[in-house]
C-alpha positions as CSV (number, residue, x, y, z in Angstrom):
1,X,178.3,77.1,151.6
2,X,174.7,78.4,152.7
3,X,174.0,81.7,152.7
4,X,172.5,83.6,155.5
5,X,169.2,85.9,154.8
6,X,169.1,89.3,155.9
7,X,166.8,90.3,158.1
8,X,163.1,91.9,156.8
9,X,164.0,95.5,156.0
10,X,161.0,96.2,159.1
11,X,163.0,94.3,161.4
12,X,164.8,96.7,162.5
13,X,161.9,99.4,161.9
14,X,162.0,103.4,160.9
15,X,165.5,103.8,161.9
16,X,166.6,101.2,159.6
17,X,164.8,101.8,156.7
18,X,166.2,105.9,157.3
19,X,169.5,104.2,157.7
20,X,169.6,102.1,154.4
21,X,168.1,105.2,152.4
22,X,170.7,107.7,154.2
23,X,173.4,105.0,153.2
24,X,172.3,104.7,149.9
25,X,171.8,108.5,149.1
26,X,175.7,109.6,150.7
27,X,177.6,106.6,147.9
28,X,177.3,108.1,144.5
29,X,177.9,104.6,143.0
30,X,175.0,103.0,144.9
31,X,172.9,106.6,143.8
32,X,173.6,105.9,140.4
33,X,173.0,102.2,140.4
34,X,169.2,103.1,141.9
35,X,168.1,105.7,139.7
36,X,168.8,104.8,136.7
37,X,167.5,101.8,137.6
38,X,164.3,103.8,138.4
39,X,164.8,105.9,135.1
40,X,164.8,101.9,133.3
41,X,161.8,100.9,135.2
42,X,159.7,104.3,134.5
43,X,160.1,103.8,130.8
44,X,159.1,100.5,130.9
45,X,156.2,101.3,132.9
46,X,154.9,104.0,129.9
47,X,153.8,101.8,127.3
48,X,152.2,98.9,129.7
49,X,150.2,101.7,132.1
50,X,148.6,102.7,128.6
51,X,148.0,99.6,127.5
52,X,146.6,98.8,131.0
53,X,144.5,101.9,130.4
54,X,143.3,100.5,126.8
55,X,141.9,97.4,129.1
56,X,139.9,99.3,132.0
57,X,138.4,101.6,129.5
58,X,139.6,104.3,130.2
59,X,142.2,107.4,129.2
60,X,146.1,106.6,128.7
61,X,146.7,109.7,131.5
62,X,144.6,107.8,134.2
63,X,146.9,104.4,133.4
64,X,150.2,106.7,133.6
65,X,149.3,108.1,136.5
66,X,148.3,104.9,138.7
67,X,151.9,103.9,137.7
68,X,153.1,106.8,139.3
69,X,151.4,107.4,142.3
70,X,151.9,103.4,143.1
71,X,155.7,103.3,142.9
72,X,155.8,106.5,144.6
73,X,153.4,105.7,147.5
74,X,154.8,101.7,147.9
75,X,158.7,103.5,148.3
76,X,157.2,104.9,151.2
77,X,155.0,102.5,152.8
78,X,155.4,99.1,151.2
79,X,157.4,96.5,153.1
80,X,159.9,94.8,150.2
81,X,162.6,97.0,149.4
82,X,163.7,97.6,145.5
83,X,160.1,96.0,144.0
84,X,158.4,97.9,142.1
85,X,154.2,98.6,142.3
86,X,151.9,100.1,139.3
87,X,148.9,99.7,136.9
88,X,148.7,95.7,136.3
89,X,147.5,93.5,134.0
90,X,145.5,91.7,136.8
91,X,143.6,94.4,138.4
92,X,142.7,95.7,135.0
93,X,141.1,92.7,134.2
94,X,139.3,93.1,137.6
95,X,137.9,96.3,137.2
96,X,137.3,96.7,133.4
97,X,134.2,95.6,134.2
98,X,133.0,98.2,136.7
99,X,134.2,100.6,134.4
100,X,132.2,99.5,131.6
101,X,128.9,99.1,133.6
102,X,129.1,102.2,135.7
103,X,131.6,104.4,134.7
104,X,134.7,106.6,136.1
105,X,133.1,107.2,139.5
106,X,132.3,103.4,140.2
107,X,135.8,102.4,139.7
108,X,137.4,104.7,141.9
109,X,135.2,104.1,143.9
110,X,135.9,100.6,144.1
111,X,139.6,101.5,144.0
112,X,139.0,102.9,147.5
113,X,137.5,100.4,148.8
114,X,139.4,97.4,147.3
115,X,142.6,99.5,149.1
116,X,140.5,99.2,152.1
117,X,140.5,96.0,152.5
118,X,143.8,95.3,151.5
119,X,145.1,97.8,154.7
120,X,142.7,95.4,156.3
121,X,143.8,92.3,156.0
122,X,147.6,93.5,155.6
123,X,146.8,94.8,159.1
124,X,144.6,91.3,159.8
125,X,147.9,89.1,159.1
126,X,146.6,87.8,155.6
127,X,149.9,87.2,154.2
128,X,150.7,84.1,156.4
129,X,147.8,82.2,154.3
130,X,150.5,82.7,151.7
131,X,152.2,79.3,153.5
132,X,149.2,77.4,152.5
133,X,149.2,78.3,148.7
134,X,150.3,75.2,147.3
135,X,153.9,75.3,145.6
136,X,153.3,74.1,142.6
137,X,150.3,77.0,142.7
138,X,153.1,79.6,143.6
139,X,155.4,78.1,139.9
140,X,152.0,78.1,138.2
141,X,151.3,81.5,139.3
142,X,154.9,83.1,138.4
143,X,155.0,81.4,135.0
144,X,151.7,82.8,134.3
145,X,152.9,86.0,134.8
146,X,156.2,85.7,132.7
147,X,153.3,84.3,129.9
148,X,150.9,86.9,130.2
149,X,154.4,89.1,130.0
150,X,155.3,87.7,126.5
151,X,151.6,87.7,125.3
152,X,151.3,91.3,125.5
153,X,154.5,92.2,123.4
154,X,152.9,90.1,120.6
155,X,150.8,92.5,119.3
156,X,153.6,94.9,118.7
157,X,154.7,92.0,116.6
158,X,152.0,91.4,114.1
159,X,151.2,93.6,111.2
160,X,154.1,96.4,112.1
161,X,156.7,97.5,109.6
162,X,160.2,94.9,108.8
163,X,162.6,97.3,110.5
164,X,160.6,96.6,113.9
165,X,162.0,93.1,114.4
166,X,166.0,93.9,113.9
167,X,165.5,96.4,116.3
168,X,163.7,94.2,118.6
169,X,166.7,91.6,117.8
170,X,169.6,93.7,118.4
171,X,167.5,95.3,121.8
172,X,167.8,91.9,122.9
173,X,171.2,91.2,122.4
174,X,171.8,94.5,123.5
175,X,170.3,93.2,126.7
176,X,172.0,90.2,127.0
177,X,175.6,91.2,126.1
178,X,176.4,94.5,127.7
179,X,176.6,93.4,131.0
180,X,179.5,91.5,130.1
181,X,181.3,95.1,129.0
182,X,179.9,97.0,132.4
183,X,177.2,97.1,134.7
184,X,177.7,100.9,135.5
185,X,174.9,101.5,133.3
186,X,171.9,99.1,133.3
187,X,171.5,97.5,130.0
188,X,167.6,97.9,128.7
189,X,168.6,102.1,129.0
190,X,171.5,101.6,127.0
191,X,169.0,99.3,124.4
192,X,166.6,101.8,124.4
193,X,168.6,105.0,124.0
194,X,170.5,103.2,121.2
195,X,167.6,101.8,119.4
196,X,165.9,105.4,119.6
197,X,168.3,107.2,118.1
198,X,168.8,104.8,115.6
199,X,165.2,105.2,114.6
200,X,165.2,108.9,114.7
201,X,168.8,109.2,113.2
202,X,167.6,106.8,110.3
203,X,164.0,108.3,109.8
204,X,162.9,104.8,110.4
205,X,158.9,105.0,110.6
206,X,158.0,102.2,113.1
207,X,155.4,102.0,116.0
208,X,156.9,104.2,119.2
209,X,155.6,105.2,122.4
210,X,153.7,108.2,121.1
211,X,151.7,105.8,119.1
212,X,150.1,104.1,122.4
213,X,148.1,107.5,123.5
214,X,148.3,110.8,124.7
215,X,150.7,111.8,127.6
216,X,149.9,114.1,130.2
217,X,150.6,117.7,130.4
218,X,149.4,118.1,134.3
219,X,149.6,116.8,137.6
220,X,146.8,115.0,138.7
221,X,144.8,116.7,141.0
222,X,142.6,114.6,144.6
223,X,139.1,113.8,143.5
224,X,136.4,112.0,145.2
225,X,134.3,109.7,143.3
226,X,130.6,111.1,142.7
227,X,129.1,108.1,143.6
228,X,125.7,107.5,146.4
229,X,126.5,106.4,149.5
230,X,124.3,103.2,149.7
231,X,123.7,99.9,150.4
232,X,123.1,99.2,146.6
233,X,126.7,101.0,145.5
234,X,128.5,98.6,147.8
235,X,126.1,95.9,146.3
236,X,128.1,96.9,142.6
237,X,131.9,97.4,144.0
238,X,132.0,95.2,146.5
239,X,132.5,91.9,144.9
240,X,135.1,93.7,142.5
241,X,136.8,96.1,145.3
242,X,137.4,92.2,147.1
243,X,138.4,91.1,143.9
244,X,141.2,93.8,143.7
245,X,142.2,93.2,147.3
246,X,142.9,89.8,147.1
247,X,144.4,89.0,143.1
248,X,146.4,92.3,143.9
249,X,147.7,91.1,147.4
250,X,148.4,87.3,145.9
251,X,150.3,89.1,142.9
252,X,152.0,91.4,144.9
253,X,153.1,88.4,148.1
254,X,154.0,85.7,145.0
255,X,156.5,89.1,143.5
256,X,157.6,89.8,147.1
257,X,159.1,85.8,147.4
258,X,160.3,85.9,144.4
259,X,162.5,89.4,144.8
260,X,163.5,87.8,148.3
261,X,165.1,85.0,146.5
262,X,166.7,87.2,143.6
263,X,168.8,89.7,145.9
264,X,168.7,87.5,149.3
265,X,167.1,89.5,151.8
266,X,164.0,89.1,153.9
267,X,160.5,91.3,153.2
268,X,157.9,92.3,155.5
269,X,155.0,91.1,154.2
270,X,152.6,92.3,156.6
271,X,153.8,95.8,156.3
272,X,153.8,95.2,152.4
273,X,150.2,93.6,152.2
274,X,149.0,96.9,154.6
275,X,150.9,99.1,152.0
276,X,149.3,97.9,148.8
277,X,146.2,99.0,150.2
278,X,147.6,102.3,151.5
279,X,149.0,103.2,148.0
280,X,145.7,102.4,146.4
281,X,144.0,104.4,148.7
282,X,146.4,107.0,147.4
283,X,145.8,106.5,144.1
284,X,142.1,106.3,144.4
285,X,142.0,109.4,145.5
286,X,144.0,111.0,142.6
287,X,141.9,109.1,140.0
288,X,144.0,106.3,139.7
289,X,142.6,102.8,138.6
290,X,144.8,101.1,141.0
291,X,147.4,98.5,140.9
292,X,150.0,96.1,142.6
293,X,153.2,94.7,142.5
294,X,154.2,94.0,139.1
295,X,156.8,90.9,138.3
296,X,158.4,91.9,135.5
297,X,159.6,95.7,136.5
298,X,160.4,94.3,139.8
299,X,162.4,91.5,138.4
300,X,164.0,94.2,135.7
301,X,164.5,96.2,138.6
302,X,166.5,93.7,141.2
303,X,167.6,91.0,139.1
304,X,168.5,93.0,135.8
305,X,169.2,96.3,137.0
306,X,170.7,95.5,140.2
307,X,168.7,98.1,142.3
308,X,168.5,96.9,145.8
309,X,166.9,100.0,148.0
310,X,163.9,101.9,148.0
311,X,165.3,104.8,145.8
312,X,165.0,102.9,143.1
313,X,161.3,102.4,143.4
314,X,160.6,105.7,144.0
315,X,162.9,107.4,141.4
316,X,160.7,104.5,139.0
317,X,157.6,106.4,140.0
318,X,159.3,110.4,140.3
319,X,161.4,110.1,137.2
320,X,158.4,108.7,135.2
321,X,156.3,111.5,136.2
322,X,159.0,113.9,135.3
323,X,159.5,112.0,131.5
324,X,156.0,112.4,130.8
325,X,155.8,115.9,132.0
326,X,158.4,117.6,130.5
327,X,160.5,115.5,128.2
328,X,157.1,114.2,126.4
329,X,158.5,114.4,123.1
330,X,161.5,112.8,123.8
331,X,159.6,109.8,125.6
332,X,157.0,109.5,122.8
333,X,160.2,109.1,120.3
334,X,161.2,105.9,121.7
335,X,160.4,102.8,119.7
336,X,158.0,100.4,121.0
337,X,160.7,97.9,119.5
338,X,163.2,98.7,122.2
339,X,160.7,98.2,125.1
340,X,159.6,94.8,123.9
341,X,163.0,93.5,123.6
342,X,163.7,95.1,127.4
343,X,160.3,93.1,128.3
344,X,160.9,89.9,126.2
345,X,163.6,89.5,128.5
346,X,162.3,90.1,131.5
347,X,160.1,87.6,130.8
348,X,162.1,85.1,130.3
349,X,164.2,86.0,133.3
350,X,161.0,85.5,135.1
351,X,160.1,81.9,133.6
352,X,161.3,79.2,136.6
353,X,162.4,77.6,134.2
354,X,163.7,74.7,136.1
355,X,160.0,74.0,136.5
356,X,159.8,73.2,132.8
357,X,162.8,71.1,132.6
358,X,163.1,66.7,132.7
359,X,165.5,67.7,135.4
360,X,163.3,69.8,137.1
361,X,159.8,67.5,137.0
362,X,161.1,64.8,138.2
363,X,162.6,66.2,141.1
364,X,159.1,67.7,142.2
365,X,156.2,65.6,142.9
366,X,153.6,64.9,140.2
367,X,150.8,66.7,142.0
368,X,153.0,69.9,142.1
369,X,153.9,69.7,138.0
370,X,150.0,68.9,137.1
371,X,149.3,71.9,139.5
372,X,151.6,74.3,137.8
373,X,150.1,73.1,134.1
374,X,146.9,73.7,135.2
375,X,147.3,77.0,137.0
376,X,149.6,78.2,133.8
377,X,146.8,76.7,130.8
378,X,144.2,78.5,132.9
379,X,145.3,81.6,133.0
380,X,146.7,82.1,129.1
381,X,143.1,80.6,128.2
382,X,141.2,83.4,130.8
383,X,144.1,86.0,130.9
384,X,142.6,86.3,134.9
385,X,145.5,85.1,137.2
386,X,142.7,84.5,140.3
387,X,141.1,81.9,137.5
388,X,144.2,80.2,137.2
389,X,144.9,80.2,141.2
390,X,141.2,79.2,141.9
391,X,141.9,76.0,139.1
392,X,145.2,75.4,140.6
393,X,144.2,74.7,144.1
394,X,141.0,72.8,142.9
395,X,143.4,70.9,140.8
396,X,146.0,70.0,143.9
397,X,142.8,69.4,146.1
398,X,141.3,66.6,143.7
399,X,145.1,65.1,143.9
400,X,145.8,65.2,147.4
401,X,142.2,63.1,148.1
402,X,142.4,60.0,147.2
403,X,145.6,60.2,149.7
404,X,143.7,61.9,152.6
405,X,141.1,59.1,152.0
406,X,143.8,56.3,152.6
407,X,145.5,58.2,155.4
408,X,141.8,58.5,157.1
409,X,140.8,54.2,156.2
410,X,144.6,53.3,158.1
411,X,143.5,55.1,161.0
């Protein structure tokens, strides 16, 4: 029997979105279910904002608090309910170089700006080019993620201690079987509590969180960035600020569609793609290197964790804040072992995996499965998702030609 889509949480504007968080705030079970889905997602967020950090060049507290300023700000102003917004992969990759050139003040500067244009062309309409994005593209494009995902957790696989990998084995079945017990508590918090005091209880001395860099001891505070306000420092951000805007409004649009189809319900993606740019703007301003949606978290946070309103992306962002602010200690105690079993997981949960299947490839046309190989080689060999979209497209164009050239000759 089909089922029927609810409407775009901005469909029935303000007062419904009010409604929904009013609703969700008066049921303790549904309270429960959200934060600690949030309280799943924040730790989760810890180790990749710092490693994110590593990437851009700069410190671990500036990496943190992008993650917490974007989940925060998106709760508020983003249009897709339950996803989940921080420091990314992709827009590292972006700005590292701005960093490196110019420093701090360049890239918040171009933080700023790339937010700019991202309210812009959220405001613009931009997200209906997302219907001409070719399918196979759009599979490419989420399997690259789930790949770029499972690279990262190698490294806390090679050259660590032998206790690290049956922890990171009985995370994972952690993960896997204690939903079947009860989903009253979300399963990666019960895998990482348990491995962590298993590691302290047993004086096990393996990599943890603490290991990654320094937490913060402050809030951040606004700052503008010290840069000149001329024709030649738009010359240097520019091309990066409209790299931002656009790799961080495809990644955020591709995450968006793919939470729709995980909890069936509609997103507005004109209010989202307006409220990227907003919560960069926000996190620009408090020294943040800026981010987008991020696939995994959101995934973890919907599909694992079950989280379905926009307390749960906030309390993500909040209760983050409020682990690496006071509970520090306890946060820099946990394992990275648990949180690459939570993520190895969520990686594969965000595999299509159909895509990859006999079944699956010959139910799709050829152009769409050379598309998705293309799109997915490019971007493990570049680790720069808008590489792998740029080759994918090129790749479907040179397909679809010799076609267009037929079609054209019959006329």
């Amino acid at each position: 029997m089909a089922t029927t889509r609810t409407p775009a949480p901005g469909a029935d504007g303000a007062a419904g979105e009010v409604h929904t968080v009013l609703g969700a705030l008066r049921s303790p079970r549904v309270l429960r279910r959200e934060v600690l889905a949030g309280l799943v997602v924040g730790l989760a967020l810890v180790p990749e904002a710092i490693s994110f950090a590593v990437i851009v060049g700069v410190d671990p507290r500036v990496g943190l608090f992008t993650s917490v300023t974007m989940a925060m700000s998106i709760a508020v102003l983003g249009g897709r309910r339950a996803m989940i917004s921080s420091a990314t992969g992709a827009v590292a990759f972006v700005v590292a170089p701005v960093m490196r050139d110019h420093g701090l003040d360049y890239l918040l500067a171009t933080v700023l700006l790339g937010g700019l244009v991202q309210v812009l062309l959220g405001l613009a309409g931009a997200a209906r080019l997302m219907r001409f994005v070719p399918r196979g593209v759009m599979v490419g494009f989420v399997n690259s993620l789930a790949a770029l995902l499972l690279l990262a957790q190698v490294p806390h696989l090679v050259g660590v201690p032998w206790a690290v990998y049956p922890l990171v084995a009985v995370g994972v079945l952690v993960v896997v079987g204690w939903p079947r017990l009860t989903r009253a508590v979300p399963a990666p918090l019960v895998a990482i509590v348990l491995l962590t005091t298993v590691t302290v209880l047993a004086g096990l001395d393996v990599p943890d969180v603490g290991d990654e860099g320094a937490l913060p001891s402050a809030l951040p505070v606004p700052v503008l960035p010290d840069v000149p306000l001329t024709w030649q420092t738009l010359r240097i951000i520019g091309p990066y600020a409209v790299g931002l805007a656009l790799v961080g409004l495809l990644e955020t649009l591709v995450t968006a569609d793919l939470v729709d189809r995980i909890t069936d319900t509609g997103s507005d993606k004109r209010r989202e793609a307006a409220g990227q740019g907003g919560a960069n703007l926000v996190t620009g301003l408090l020294g943040g290197m800026g981010g987008c949606a991020v696939i995994g978290q959101s995934v973890m946070n919907t599909r694992v964790n079950g989280a379905r309103t926009r307390v749960s992306t906030f309390s993500a962002g909040a209760l983050m804040l409020v682990l690496v602010l006071l509970l520090g200690d306890v946060v820099a105690a946990i394992p990275m072992a648990a949180l690459v079993a939570v993520m190895l997981m969520v990686a594969w949960q965000s595999i299509d995996r159909e895509s990859l299947t006999w079944a699956g490839v010959r139910s799709r046309p050829v152009r769409d499965t050379v598309a998705m190989l293309a799109t997915l080689a490019a971007v493990v060999a570049t680790h720069n998702l808008l590489v792998g979209l740029a080759v994918g497209v090129v790749v479907v164009a040179l397909l679809s030609l010799p076609g267009a050239v037929r079609s054209r000759r019959g006329r």
